[in-house]
PLY file of the C-alpha trace (Angstrom):
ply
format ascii 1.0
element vertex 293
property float x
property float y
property float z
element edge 292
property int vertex1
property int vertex2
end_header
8.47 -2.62 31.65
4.88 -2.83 30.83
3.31 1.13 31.53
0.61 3.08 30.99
2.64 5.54 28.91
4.19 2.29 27.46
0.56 1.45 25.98
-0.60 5.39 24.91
2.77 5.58 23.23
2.46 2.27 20.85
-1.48 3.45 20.54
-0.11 7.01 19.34
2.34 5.17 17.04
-0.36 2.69 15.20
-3.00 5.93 15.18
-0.15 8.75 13.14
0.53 5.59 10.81
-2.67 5.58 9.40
-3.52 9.09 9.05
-4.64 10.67 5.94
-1.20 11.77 3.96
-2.22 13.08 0.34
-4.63 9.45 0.26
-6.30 7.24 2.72
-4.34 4.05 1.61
-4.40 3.12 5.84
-8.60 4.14 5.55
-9.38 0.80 6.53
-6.89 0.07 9.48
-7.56 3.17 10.73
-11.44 2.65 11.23
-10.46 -0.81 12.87
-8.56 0.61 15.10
-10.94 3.41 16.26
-14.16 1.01 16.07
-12.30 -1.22 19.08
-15.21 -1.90 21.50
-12.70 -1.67 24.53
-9.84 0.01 23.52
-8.07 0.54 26.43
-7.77 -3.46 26.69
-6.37 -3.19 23.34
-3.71 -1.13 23.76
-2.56 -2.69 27.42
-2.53 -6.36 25.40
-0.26 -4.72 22.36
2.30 -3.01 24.72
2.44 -6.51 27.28
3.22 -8.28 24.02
5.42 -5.78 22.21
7.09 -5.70 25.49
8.98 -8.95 24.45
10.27 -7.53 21.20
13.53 -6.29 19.86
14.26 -2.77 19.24
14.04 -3.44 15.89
10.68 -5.39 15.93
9.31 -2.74 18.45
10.06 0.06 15.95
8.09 -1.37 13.32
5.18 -3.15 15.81
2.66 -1.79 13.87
3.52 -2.45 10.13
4.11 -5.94 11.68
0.68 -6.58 13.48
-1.32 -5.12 10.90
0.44 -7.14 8.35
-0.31 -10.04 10.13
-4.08 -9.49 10.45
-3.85 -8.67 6.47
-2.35 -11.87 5.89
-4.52 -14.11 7.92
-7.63 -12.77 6.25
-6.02 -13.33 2.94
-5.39 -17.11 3.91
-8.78 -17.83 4.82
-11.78 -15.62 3.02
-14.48 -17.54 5.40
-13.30 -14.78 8.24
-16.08 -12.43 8.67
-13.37 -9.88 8.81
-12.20 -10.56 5.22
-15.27 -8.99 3.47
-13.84 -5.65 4.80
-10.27 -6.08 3.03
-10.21 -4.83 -0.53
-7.46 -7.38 -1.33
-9.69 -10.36 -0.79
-11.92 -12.55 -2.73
-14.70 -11.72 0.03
-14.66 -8.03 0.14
-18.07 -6.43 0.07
-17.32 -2.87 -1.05
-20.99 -2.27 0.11
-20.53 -3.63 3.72
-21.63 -1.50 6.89
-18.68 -0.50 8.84
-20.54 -0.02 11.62
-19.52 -3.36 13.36
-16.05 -3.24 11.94
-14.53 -2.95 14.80
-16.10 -5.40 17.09
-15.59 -7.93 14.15
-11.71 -6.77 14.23
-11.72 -7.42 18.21
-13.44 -10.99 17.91
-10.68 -11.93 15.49
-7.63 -10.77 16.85
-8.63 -12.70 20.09
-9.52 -15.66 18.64
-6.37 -15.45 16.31
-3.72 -13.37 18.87
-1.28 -16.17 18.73
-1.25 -16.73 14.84
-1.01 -12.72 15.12
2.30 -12.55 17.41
3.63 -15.52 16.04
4.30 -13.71 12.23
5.16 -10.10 14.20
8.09 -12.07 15.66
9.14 -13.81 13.08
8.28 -12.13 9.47
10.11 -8.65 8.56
8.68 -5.75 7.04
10.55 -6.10 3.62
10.82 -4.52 0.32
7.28 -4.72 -1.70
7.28 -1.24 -3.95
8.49 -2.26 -7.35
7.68 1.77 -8.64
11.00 2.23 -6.23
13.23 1.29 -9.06
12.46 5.02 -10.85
14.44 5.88 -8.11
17.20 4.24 -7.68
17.39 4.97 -11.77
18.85 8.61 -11.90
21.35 7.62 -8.86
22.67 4.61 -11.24
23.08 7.12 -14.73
24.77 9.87 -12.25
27.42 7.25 -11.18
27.62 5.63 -14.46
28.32 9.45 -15.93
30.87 9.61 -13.65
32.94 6.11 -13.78
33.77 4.88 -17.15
34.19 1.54 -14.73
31.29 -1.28 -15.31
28.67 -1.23 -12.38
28.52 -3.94 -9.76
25.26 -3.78 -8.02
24.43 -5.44 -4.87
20.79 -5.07 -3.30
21.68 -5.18 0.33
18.33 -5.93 2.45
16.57 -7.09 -1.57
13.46 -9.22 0.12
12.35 -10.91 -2.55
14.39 -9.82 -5.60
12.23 -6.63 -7.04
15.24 -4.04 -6.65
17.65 -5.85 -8.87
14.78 -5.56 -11.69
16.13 -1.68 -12.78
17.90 -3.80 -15.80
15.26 -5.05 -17.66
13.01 -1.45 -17.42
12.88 1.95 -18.52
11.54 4.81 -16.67
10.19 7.90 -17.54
9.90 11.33 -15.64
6.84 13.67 -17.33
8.09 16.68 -18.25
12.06 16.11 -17.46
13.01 13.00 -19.30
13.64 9.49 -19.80
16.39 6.99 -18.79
16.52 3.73 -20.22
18.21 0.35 -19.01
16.08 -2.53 -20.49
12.51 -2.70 -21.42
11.87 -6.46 -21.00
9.12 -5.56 -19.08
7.96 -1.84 -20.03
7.61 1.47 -18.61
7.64 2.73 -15.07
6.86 5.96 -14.65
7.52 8.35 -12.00
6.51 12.21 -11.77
8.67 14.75 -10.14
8.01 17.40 -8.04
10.65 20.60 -8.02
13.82 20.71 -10.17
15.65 17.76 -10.17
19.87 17.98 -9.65
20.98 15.24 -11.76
20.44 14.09 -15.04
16.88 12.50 -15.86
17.90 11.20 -19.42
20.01 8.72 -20.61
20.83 5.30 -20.78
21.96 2.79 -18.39
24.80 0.43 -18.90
24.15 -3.05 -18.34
25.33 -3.96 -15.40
28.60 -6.61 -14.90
27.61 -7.79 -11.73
24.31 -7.94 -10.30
23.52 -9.93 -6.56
20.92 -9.26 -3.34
21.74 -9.95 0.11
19.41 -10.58 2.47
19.12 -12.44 6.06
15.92 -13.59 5.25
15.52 -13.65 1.36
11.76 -14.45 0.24
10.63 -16.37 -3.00
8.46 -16.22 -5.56
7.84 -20.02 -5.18
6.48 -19.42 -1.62
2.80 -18.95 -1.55
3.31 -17.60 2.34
6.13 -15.38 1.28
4.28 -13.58 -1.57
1.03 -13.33 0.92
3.17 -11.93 3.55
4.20 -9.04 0.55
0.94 -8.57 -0.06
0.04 -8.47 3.39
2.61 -5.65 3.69
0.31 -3.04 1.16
-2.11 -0.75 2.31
-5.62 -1.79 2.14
-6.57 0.50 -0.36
-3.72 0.42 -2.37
-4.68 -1.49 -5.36
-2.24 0.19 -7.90
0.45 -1.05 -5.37
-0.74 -4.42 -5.23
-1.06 -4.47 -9.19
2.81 -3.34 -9.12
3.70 -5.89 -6.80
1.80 -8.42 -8.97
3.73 -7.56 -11.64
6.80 -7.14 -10.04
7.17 -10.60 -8.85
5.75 -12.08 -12.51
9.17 -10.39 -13.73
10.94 -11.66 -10.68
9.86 -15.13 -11.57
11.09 -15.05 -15.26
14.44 -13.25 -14.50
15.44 -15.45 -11.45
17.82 -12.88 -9.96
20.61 -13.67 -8.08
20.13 -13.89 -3.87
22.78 -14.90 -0.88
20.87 -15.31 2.29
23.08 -13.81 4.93
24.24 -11.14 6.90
26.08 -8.21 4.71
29.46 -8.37 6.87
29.59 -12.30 6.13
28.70 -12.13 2.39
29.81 -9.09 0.80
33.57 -9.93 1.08
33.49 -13.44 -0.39
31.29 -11.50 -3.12
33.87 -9.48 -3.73
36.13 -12.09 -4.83
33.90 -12.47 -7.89
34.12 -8.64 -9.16
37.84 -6.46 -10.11
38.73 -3.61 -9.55
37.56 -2.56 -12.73
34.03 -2.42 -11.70
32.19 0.58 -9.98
30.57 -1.01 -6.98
27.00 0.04 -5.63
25.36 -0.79 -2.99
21.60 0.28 -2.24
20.26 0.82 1.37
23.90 0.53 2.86
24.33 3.64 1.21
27.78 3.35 -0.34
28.64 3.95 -4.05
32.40 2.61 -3.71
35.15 3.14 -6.85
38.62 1.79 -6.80
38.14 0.53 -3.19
37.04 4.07 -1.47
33.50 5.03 -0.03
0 1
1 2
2 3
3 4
4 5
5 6
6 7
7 8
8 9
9 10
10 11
11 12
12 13
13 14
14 15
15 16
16 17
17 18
18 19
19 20
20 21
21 22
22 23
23 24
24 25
25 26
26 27
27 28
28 29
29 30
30 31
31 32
32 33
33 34
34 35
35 36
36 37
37 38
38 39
39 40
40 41
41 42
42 43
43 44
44 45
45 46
46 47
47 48
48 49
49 50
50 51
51 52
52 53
53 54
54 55
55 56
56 57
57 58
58 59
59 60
60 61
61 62
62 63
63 64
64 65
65 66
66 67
67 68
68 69
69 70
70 71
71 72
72 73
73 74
74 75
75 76
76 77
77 78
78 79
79 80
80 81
81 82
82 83
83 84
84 85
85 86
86 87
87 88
88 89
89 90
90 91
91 92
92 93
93 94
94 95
95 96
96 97
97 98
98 99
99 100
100 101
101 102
102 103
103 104
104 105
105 106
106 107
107 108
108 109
109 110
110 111
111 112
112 113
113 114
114 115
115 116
116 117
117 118
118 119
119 120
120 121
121 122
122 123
123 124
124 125
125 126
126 127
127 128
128 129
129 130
130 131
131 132
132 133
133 134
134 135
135 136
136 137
137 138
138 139
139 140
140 141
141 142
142 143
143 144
144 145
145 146
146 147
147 148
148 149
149 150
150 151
151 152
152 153
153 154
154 155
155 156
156 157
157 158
158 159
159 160
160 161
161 162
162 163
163 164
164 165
165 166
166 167
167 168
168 169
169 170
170 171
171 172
172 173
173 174
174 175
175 176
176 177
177 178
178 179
179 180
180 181
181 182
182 183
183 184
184 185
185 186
186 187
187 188
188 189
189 190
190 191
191 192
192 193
193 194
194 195
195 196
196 197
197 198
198 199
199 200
200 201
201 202
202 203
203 204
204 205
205 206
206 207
207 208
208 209
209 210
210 211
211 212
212 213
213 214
214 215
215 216
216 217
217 218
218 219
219 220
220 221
221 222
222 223
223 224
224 225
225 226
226 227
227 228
228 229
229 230
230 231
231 232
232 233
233 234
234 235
235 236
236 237
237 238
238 239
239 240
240 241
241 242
242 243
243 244
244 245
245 246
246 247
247 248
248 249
249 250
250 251
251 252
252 253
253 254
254 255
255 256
256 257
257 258
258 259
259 260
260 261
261 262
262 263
263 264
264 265
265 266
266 267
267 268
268 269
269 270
270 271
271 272
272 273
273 274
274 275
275 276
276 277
277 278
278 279
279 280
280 281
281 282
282 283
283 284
284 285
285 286
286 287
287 288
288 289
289 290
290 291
291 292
């Protein structure tokens, strides 16, 4: 039910999200949002929308709107508003702020219904291709421990950039290197503390390699890879050049993706490794050997 606690809530939500952490990737959105002419309209019109959505949806309402602003200004550079977005052709990195915000207002009620249609139907999904120096070190650890081959499945893999980890290497400054592949270069990720596990090695190649997702997206789409995009901070241009390249490797490689729901595609998957593999699983958080989790 629609409250006044209801709309201070979601309006506390959207205003931590963009706060300064370490960088102001959220700078933008977060001048937007506070340069509202009548912001108390605002926030009653977000909460009677995000009133309709699913817990799910609702968690994530602000990723999702402001993702869908992003990617409406990226479709069409004649919106005033687009010559305040770094990621499109019309930015104006000289532009006066100043009437940001009323600019911001004027298009999300001209464009509210474009705007609520992608929150309720798009998913925040997987865009960070520097995630696969993480993953990396996991892989060796298990690989160090199971002379079995690995079976990976990329449960939740969006467009495809998590089963990539094969055709990289990645290196940590100062603690090591682990190689799989280096089709497509270096990635490199620094490290903060003393790490548990190994940070050196090599990677076997792995025997089976598959995402899942419910709703996979494709390189092939020009609304899917806007909608990725869309999904990157404003100022984030290293992440957008990542993503860029990400999805030029995702193109050439042509991974392997089942649309569907985990419990209805993992078993008949299962069919098509032995028990001879080491299965693992990202984001479902299982590393499974010999049939135990």
């Amino acid at each position: 039910m629609l409250t006044a606690q209801t709309a201070e809530r979601l309006k506390t939500k959207f205003l931590e999200w963009v706060e300064p952490r370490g960088s102001d990737r959220y700078g933008l959105y977060r001048h937007l949002l506070n340069g509202l002419p009548n912001s108390e309209a605002f926030w009653k019109e977000i909460a009677a929308k995000a009133d309709i959505l699913d817990e799910h949806r609702l968690q994530v309402v602000h990723y999702l709107f402001m993702g869908a602003v992003q990617y409406l200004v990226l479709g069409d550079s004649r919106e005033p508003l687009a010559a305040y977005f770094p990621a499109t052709s019309a930015f104006d990195p000289n532009l006066n702020r100043a009437n940001a915000g009323i600019v911001f207002c004027e298009f999300i009620q001209r464009r509210k219904d474009e705007i609520w249609n992608i929150v309720q139907t798009r998913e925040v999904q997987i865009n960070k291709l520097g995630r696969l120096a993480l993953f990396a070190p996991l892989f060796l650890e298990i690989a160090n421990r199971s002379a079995k081959p690995l079976a990976f499945v990329d449960v939740g893999c969006s467009v495809g950039l998590g089963l990539l980890w094969p055709q990289y290497s990645f290196h940590y400054p100062g603690h090591g290197k682990i190689i799989a592949g280096e089709i497509f270069g270096e990635l490199t990720c620094p490290i903060k503390g003393a790490p548990s596990i190994s940070l050196n090695g090599k990677l076997p190649e792995p025997s089976f390699l598959c995402g899942i997702d419910h709703t996979p997206l494709s390189v092939a789409s020009e609304e899917d890879v806007r909608w990725l995009f869309a999904l990157t901070a404003p100022h984030d241009e290293d992440g957008r050049n990542n993503l860029r390249t990400g999805l030029e490797a995702v193109a050439i490689v042509k991974p392997r993706i089942e649309q569907g729901c985990v419990l209805d595609v993992l078993p008949w998957l299962e069919q098509e490794w032995t028990d001879d593999n080491t299965l693992v699983g990202r984001r479902i958080r299982c590393a499974c050997r010999a049939g135990v989790t």
